[in-house]
N, C-alpha and C positions, 0 to 999 in steps of 0.2 A: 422942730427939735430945738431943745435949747442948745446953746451953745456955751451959758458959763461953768464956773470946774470951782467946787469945793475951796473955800480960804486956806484950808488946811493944806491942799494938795497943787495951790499955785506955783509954791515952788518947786514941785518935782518936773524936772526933764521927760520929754516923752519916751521909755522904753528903760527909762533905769528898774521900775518895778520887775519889769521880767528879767532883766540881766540877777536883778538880787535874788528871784525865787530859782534860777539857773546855778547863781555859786549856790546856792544850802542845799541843792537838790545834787549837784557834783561834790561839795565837802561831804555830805552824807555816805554817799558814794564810797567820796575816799577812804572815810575811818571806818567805813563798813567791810571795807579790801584788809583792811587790817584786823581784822576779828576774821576773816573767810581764811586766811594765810596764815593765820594761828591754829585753826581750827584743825587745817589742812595736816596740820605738824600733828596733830593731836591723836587721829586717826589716821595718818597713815597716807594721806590719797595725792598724790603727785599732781591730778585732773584738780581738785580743785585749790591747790594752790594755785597753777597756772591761770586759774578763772578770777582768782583774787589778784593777780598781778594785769590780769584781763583790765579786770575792773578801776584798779588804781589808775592804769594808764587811758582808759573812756574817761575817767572823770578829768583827765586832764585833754582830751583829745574833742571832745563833743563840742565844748564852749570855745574853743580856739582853732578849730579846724572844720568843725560843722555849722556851728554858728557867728562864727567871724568875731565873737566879742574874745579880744585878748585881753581885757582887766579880767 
């Protein structure tokens, strides 16, 4: 197996790639909870607002309490 690593990607840290695909996949998340709680208003439905505040509060719960990254 080789063992050198791309010039381009010498300076990355090991494990910053997945912490960056983790925040855009949680900010998504986030602004996604805010279109679900608008929505909720729109139609009426009590059920999914509480799933849009569900969600706001995973995208902040997943990456600091399930995966221990607090940046």
């Amino acid at each position: 197996m080789a063992t050198h690593q791309d010039d381009e990607l010498q300076d990355v840290p090991p494990g910053k790639a997945g912490s960056a695909a983790v925040f855009v996949l949680c900010l998504l998340a986030f602004l996604g909870s805010f279109s679900l709680m608008s929505f909720a208003f729109e139609i009426g439905s009590p059920l999914l607002f509480v799933g849009g505040l569900l969600l706001a509060s995973a995208a902040f719960f997943v990456p600091q309490q399930l995966l221990g990254r607090p940046d």
